[in-house]
DRENTORKOL-3810 file (N, C-alpha, C; in nm, 4 decimals):
REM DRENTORKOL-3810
@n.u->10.3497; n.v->10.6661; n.w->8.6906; ca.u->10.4517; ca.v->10.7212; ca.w->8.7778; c.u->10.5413; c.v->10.6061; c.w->8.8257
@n.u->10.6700; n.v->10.6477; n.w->8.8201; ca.u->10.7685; ca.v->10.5203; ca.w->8.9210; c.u->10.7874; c.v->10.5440; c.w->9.0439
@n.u->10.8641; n.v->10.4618; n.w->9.1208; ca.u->10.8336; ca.v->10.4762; ca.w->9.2180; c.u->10.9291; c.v->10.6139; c.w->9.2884
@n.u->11.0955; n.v->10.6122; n.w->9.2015; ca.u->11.1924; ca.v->10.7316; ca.w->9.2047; c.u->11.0926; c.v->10.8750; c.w->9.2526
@n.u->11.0031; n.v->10.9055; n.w->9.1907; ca.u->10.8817; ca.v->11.0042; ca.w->9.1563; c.u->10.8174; c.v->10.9907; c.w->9.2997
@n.u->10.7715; n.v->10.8938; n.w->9.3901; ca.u->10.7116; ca.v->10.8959; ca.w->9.5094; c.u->10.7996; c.v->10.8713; c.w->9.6217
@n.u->10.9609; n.v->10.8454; n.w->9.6032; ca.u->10.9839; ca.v->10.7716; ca.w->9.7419; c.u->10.9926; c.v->10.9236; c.w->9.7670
@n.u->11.0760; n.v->10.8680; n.w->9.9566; ca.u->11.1930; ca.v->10.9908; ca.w->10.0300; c.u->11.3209; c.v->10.9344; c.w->9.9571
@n.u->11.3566; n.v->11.0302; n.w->9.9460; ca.u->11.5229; ca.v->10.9593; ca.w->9.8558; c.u->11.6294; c.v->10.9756; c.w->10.0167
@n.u->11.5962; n.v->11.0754; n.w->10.1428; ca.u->11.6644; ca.v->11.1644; ca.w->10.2692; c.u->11.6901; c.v->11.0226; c.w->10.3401
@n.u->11.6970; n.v->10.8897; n.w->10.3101; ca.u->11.7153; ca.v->10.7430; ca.w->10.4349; c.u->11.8315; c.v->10.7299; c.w->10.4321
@n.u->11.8639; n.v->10.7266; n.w->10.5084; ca.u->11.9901; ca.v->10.6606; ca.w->10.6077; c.u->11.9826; c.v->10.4891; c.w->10.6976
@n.u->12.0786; n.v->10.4401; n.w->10.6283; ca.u->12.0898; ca.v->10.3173; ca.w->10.7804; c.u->12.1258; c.v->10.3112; c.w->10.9235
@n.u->12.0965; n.v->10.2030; n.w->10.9870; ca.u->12.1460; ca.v->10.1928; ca.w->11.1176; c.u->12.2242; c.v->10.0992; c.w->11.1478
@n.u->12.2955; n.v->10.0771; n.w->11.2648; ca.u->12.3921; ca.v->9.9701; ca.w->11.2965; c.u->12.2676; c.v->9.8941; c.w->11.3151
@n.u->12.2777; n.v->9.7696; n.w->11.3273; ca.u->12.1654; ca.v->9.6330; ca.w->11.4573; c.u->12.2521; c.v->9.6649; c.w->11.5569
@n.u->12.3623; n.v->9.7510; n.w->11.6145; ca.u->12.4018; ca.v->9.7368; ca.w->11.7573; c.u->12.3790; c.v->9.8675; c.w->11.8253
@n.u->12.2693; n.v->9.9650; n.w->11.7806; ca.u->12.2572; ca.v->10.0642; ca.w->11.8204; c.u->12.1495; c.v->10.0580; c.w->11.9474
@n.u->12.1376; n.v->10.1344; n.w->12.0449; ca.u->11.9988; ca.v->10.0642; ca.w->12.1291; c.u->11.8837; c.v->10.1561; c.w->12.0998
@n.u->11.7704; n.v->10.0721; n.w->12.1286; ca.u->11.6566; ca.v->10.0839; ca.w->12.1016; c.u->11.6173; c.v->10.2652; c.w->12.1638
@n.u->11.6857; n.v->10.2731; n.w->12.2791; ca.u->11.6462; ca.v->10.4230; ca.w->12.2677; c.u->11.6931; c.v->10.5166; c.w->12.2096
@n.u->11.8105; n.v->10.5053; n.w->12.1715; ca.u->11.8657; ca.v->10.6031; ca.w->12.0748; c.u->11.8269; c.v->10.6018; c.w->11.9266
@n.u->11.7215; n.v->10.4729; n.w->11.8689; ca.u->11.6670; ca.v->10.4574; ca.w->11.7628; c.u->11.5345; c.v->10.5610; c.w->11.7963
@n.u->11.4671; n.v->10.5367; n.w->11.9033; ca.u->11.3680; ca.v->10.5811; ca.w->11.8996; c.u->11.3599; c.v->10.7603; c.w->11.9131
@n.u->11.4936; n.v->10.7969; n.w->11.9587; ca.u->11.4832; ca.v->10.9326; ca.w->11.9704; c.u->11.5327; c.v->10.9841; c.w->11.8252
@n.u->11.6044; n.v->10.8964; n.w->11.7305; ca.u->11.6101; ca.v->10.9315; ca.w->11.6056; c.u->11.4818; c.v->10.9228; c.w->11.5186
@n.u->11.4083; n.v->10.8493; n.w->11.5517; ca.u->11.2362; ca.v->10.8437; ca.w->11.4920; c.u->11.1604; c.v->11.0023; c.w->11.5077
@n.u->11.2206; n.v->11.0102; n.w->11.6426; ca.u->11.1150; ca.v->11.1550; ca.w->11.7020; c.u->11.1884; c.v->11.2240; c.w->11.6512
@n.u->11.3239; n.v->11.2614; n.w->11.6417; ca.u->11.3667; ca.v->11.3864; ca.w->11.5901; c.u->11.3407; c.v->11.4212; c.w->11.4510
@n.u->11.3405; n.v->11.2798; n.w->11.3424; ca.u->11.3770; ca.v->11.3260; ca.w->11.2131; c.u->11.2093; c.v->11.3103; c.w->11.1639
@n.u->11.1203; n.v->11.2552; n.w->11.2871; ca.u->10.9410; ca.v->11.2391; ca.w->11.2332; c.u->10.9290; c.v->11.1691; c.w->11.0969
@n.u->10.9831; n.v->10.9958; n.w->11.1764; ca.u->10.9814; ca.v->10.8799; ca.w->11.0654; c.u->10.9493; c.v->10.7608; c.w->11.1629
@n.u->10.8467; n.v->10.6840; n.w->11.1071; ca.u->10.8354; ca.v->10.5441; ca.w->11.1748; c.u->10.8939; c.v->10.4015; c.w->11.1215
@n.u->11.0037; n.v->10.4739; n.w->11.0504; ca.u->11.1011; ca.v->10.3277; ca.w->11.0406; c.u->11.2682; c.v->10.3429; c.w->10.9846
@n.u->11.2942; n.v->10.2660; n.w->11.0408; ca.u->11.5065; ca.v->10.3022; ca.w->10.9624; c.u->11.5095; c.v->10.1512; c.w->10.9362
@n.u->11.5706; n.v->10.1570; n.w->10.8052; ca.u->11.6404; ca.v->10.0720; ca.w->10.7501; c.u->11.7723; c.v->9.9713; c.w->10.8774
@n.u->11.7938; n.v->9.9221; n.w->10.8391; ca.u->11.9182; ca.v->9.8537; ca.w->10.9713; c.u->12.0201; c.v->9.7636; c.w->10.8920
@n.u->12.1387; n.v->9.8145; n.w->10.8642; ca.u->12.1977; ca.v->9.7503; ca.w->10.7876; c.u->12.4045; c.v->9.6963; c.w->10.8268
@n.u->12.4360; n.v->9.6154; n.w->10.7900; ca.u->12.5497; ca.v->9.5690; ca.w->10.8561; c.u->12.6835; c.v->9.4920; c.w->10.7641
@n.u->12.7784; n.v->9.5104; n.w->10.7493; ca.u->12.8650; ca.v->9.4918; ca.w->10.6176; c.u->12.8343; c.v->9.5349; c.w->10.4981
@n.u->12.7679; n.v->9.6434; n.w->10.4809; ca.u->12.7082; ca.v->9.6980; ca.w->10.3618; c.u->12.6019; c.v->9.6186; c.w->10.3102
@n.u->12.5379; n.v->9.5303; n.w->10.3908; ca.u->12.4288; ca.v->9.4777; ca.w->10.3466; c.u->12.3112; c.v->9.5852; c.w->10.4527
@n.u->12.1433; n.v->9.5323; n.w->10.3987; ca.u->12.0272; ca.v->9.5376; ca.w->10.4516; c.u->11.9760; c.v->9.4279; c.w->10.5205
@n.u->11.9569; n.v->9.4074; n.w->10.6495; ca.u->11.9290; ca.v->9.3150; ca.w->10.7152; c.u->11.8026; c.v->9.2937; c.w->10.7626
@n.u->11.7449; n.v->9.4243; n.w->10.7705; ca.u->11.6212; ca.v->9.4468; ca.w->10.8337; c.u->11.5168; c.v->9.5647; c.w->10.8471
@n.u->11.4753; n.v->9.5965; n.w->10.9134; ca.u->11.3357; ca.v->9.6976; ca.w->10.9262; c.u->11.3312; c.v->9.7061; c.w->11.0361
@n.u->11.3454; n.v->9.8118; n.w->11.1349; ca.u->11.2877; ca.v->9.8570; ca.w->11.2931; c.u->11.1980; c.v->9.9455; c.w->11.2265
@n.u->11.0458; n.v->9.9473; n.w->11.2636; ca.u->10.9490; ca.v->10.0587; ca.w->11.3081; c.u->10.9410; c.v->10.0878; c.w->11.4073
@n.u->10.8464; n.v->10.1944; n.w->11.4480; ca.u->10.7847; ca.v->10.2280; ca.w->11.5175; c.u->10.7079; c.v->10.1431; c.w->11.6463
@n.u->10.6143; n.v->10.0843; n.w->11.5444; ca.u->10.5586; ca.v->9.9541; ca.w->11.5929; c.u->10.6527; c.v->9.8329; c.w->11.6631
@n.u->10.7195; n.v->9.8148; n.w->11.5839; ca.u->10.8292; ca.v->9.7149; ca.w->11.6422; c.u->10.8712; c.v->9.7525; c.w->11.7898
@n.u->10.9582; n.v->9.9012; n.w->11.8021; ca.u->11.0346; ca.v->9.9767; ca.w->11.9251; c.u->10.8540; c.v->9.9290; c.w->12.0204
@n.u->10.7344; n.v->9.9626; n.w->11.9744; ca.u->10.6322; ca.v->9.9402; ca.w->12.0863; c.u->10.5834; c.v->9.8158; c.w->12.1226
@n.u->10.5905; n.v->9.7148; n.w->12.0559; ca.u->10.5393; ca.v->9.6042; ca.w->12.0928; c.u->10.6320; c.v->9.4959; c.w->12.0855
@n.u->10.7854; n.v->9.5464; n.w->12.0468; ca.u->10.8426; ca.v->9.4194; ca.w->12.1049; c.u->10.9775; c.v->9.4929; c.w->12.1640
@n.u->10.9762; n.v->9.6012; n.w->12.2319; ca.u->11.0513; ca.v->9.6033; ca.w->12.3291; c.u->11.0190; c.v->9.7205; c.w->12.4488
@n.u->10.9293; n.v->9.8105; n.w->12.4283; ca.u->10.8281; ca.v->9.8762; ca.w->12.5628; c.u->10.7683; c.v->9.7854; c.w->12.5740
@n.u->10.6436; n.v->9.7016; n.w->12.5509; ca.u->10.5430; ca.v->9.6197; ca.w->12.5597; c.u->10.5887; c.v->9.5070; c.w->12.6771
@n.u->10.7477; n.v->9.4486; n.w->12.6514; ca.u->10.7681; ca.v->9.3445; ca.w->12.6904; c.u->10.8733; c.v->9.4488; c.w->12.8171
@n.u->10.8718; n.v->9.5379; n.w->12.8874; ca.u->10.9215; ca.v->9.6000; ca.w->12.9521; c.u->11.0671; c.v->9.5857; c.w->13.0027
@n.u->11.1183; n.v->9.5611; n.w->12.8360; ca.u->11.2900; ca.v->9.5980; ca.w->12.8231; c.u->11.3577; c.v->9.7221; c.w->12.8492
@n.u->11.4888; n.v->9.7198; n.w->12.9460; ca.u->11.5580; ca.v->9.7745; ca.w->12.9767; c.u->11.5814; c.v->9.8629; c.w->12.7699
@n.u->11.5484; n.v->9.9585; n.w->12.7720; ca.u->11.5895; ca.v->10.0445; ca.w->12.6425; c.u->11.7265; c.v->10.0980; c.w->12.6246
@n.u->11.7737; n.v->10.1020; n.w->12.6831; ca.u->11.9491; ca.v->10.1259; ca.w->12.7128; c.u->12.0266; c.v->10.0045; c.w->12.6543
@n.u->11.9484; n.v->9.9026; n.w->12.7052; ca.u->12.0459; ca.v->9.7455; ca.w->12.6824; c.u->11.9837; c.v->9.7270; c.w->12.5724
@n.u->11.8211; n.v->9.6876; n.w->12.5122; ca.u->11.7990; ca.v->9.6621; ca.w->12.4212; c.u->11.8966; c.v->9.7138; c.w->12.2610
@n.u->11.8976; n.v->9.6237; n.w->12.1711; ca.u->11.9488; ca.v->9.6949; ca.w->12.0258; c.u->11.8649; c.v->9.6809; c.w->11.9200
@n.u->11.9061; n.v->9.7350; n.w->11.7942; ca.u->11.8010; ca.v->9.7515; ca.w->11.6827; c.u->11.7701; c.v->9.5822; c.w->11.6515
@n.u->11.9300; n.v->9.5407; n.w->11.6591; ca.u->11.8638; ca.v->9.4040; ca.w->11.6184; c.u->11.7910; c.v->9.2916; c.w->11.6822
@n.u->11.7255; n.v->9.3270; n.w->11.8296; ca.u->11.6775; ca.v->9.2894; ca.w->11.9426; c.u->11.5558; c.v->9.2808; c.w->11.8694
@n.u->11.4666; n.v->9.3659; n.w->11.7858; ca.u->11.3291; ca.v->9.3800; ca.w->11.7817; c.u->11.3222; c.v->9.4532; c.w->11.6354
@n.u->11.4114; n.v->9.4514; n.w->11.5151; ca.u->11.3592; ca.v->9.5025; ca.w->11.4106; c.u->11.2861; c.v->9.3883; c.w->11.3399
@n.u->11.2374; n.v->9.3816; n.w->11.2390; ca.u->11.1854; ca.v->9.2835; ca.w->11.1631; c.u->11.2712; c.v->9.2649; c.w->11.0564
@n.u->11.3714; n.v->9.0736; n.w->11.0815; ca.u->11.4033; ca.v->9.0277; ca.w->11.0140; c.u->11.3910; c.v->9.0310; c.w->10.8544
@n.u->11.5041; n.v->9.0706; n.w->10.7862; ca.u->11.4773; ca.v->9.0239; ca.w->10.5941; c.u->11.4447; c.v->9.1346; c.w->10.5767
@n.u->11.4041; n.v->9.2121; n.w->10.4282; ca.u->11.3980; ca.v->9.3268; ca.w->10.3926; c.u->11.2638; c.v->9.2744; c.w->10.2688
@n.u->11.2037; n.v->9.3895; n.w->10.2413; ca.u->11.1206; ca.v->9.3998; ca.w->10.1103; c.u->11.1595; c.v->9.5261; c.w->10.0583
@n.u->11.2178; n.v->9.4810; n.w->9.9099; ca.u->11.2149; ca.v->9.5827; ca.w->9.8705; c.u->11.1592; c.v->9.6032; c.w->9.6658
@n.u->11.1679; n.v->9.7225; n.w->9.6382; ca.u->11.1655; ca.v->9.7439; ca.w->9.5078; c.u->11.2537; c.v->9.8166; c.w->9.4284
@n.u->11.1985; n.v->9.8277; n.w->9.2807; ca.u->11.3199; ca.v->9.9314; ca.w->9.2398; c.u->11.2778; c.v->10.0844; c.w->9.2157
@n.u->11.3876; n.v->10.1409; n.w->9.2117; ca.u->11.3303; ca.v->10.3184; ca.w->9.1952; c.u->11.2436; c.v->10.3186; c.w->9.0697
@n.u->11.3379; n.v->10.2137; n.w->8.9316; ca.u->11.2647; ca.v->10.2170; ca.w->8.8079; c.u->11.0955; c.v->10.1509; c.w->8.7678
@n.u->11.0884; n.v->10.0782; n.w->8.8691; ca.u->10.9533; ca.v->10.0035; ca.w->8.9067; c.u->10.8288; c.v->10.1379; c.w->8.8986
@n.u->10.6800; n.v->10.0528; n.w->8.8355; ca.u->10.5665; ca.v->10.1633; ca.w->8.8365; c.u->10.5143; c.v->10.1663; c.w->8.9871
@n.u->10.4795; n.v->10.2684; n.w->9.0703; ca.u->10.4623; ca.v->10.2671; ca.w->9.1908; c.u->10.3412; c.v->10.1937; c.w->9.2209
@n.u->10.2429; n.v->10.1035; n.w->9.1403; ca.u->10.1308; ca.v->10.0406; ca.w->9.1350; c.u->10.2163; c.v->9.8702; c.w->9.1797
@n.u->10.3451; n.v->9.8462; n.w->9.1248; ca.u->10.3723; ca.v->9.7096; ca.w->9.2010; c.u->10.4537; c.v->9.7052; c.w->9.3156
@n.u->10.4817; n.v->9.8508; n.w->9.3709; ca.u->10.5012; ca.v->9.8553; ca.w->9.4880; c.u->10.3906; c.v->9.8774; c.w->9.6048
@n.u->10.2806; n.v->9.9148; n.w->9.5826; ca.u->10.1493; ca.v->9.9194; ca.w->9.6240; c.u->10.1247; c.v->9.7417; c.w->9.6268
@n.u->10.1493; n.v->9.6744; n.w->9.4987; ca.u->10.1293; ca.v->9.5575; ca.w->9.5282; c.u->10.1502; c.v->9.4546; c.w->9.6349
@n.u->10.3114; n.v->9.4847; n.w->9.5850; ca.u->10.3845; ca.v->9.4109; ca.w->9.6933; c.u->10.3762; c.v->9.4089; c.w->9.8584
@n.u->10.3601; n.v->9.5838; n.w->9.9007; ca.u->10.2605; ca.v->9.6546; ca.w->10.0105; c.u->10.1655; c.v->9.5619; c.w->10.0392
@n.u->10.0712; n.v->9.5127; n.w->9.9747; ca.u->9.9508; ca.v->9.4464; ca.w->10.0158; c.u->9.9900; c.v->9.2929; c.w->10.0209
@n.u->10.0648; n.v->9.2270; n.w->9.9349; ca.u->10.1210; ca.v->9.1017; ca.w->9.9517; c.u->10.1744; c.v->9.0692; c.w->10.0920
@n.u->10.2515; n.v->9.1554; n.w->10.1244; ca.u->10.3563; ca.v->9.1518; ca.w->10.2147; c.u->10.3326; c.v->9.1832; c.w->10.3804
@n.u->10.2131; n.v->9.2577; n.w->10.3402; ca.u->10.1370; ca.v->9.3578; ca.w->10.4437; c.u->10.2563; c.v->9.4509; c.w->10.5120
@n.u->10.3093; n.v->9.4930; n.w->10.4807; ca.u->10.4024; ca.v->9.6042; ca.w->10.5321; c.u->10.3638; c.v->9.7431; c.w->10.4287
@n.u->10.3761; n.v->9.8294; n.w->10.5352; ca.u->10.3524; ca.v->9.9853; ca.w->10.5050; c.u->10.4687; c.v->10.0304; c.w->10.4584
@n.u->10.5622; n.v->9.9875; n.w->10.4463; ca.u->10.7408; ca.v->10.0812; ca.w->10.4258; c.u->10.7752; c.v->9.9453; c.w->10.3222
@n.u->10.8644; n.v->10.0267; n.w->10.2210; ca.u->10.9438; ca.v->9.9328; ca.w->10.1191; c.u->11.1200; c.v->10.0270; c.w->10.0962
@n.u->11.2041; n.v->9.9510; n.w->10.1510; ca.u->11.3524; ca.v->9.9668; ca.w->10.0894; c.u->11.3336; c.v->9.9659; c.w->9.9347
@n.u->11.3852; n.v->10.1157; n.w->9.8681; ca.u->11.3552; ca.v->10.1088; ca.w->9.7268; c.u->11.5297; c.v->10.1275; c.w->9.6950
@n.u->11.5600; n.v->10.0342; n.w->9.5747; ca.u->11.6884; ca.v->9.9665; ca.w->9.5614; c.u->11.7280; c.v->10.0306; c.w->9.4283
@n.u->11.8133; n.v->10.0771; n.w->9.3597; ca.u->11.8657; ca.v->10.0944; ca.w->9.2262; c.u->11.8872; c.v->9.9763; c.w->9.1726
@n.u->11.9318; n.v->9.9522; n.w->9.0161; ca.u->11.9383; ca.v->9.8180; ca.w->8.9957; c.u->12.0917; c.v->9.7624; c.w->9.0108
@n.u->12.1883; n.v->9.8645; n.w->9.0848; ca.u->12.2977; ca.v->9.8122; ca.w->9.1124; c.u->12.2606; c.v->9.6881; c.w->9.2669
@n.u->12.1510; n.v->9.7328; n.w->9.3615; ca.u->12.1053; ca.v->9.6966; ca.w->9.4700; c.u->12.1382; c.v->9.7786; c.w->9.5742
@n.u->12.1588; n.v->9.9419; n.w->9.5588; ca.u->12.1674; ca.v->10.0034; ca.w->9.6149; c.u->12.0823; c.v->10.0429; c.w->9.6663
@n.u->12.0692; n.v->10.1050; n.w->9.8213; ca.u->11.9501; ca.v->10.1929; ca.w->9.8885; c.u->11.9753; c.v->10.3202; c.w->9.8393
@n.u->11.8487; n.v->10.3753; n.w->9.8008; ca.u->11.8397; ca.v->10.4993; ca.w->9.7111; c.u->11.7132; c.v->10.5994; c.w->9.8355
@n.u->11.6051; n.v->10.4937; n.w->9.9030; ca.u->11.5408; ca.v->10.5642; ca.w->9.9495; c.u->11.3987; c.v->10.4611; c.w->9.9958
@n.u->11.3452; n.v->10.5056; n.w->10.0474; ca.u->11.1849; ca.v->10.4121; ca.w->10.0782; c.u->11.0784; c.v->10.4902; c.w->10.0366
@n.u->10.9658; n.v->10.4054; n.w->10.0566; ca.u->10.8653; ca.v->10.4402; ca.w->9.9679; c.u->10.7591; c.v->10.3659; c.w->10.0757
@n.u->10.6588; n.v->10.4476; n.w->10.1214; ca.u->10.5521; ca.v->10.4366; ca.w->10.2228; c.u->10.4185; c.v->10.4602; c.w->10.1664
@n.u->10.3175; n.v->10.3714; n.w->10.2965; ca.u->10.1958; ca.v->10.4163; ca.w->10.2441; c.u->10.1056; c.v->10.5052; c.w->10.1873
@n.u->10.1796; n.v->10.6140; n.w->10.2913; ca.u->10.1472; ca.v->10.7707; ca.w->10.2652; c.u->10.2041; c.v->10.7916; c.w->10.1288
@n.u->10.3270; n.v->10.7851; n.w->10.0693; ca.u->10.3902; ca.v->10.8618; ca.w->9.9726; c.u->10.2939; c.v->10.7794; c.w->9.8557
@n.u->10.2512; n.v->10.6813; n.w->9.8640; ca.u->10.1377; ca.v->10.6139; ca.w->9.7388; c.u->10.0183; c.v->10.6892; c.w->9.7213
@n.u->9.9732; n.v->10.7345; n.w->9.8594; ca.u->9.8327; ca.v->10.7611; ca.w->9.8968; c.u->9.8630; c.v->10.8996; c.w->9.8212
@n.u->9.9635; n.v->10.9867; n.w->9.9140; ca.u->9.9446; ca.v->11.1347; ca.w->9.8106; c.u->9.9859; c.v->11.1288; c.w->9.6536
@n.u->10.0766; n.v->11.0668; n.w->9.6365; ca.u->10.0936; ca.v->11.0821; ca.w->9.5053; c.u->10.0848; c.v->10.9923; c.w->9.3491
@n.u->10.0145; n.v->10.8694; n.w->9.4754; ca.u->9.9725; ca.v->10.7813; ca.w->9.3620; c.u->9.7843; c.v->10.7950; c.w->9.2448
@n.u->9.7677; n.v->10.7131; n.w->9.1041; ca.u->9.6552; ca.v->10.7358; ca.w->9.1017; c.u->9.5374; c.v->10.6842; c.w->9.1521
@n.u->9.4514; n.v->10.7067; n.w->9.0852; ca.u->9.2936; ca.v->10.6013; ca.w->9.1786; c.u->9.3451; c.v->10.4828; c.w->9.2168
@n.u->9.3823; n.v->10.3977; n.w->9.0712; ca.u->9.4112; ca.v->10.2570; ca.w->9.0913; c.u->9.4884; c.v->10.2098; c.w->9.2367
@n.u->9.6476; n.v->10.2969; n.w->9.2452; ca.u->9.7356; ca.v->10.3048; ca.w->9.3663; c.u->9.6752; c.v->10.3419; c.w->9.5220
@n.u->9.6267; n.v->10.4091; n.w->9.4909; ca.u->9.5017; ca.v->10.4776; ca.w->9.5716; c.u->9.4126; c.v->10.3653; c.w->9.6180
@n.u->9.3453; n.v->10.3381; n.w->9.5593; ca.u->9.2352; ca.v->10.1996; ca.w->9.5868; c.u->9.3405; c.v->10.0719; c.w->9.6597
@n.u->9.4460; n.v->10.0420; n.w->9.6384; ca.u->9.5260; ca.v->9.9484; ca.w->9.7143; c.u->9.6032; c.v->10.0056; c.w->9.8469
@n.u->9.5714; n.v->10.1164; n.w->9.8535; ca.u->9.6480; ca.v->10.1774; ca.w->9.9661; c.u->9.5430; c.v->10.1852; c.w->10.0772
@n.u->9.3935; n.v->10.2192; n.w->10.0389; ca.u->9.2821; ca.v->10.2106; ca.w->10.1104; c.u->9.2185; c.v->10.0934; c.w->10.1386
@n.u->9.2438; n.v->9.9571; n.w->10.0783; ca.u->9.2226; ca.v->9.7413; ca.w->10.1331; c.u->9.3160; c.v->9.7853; c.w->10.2168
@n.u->9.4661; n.v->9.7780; n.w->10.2058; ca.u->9.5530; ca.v->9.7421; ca.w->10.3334; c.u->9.5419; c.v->9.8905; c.w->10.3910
@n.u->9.4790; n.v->10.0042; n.w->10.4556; ca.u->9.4390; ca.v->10.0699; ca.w->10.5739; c.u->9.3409; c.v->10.0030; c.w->10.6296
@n.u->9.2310; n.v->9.9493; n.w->10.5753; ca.u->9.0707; ca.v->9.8776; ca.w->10.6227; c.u->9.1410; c.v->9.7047; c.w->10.6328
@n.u->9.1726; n.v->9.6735; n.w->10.5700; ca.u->9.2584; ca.v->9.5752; ca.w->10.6563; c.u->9.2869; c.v->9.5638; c.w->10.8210
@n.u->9.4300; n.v->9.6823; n.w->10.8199; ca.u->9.4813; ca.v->9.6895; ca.w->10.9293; c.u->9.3665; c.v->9.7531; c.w->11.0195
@n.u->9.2438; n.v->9.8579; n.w->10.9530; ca.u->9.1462; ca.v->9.8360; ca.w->11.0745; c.u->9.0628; c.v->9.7456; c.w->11.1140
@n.u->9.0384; n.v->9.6464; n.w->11.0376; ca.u->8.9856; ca.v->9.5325; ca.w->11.0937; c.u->9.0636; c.v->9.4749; c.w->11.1426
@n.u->9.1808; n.v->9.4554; n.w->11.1913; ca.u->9.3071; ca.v->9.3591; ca.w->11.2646; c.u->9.2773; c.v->9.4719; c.w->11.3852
@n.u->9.2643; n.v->9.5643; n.w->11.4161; ca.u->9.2278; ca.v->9.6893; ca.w->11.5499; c.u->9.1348; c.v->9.6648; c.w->11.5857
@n.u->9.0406; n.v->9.6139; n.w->11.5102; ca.u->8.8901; ca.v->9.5917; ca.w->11.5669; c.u->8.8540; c.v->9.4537; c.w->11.6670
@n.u->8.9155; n.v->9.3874; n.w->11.6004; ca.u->8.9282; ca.v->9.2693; ca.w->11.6272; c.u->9.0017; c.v->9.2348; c.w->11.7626
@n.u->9.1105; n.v->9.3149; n.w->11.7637; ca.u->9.2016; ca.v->9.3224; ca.w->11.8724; c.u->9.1494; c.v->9.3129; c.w->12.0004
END
């Protein structure tokens, strides 16, 4: 399977000058834990979920003033749609990130591709790398 076959193709970008609460009420409405963040027609970055909680509730920022580019995660990872969804699983575990910007080979955003979308629709093999980095990240909880 490629990866075209598992992403969401439905992503959209964000400004970096949007604020953090109006990101986060776009998370809850559209029931996604991450937007792309992008600026001159480039990709700049990654806001999750995680990010909006631990680096700007956590640190008890004004959410009004805060912006995406206050607390997304710098640089992008991404792959291609034409790629087998087993070296995007890879890269997943290399990288330790759950979300991948999946790119056409012009370098276009076409769509992302998440842990979940491996887990349901990838095989054993994809499967078996999707379940190290979950037991991973629960031993980084445990530990905590």
């Amino acid at each position: 399977m490629i990866v075209k076959e598992a992403m969401s193709s439905h992503v959209q970008w964000i400004s970096p000058d949007i604020p953090i609460a109006d990101v986060a009420r776009m998370m809850r409405d559209n029931r996604i834990g991450c937007i792309p963040v992008g600026e001159n027609d480039r990709l700049i970055g990654m806001i999750t979920d995680r990010d909006v909680t631990c680096r700007a509730v956590a640190d008890g920022s004004d959410l009004n003033e805060i912006t995406a580019r206050d607390v997304m995660s710098k640089g992008m990872f991404y792959c291609f749609e034409d790629e087998p969804i087993e070296k995007a699983a890879q890269l997943m575990c290399e990288k330790e990130v759950h979300h991948l910007t999946v790119l056409n080979r012009q370098k276009r955003m076409v769509g992302l591709i998440s842990l979940g979308d491996l887990a349901l629709k990838g095989d054993q093999a994809t499967r078996s790398e999707v379940v190290q980095l979950a037991a991973r990240d629960a031993a980084r909880h445990r530990a905590a």
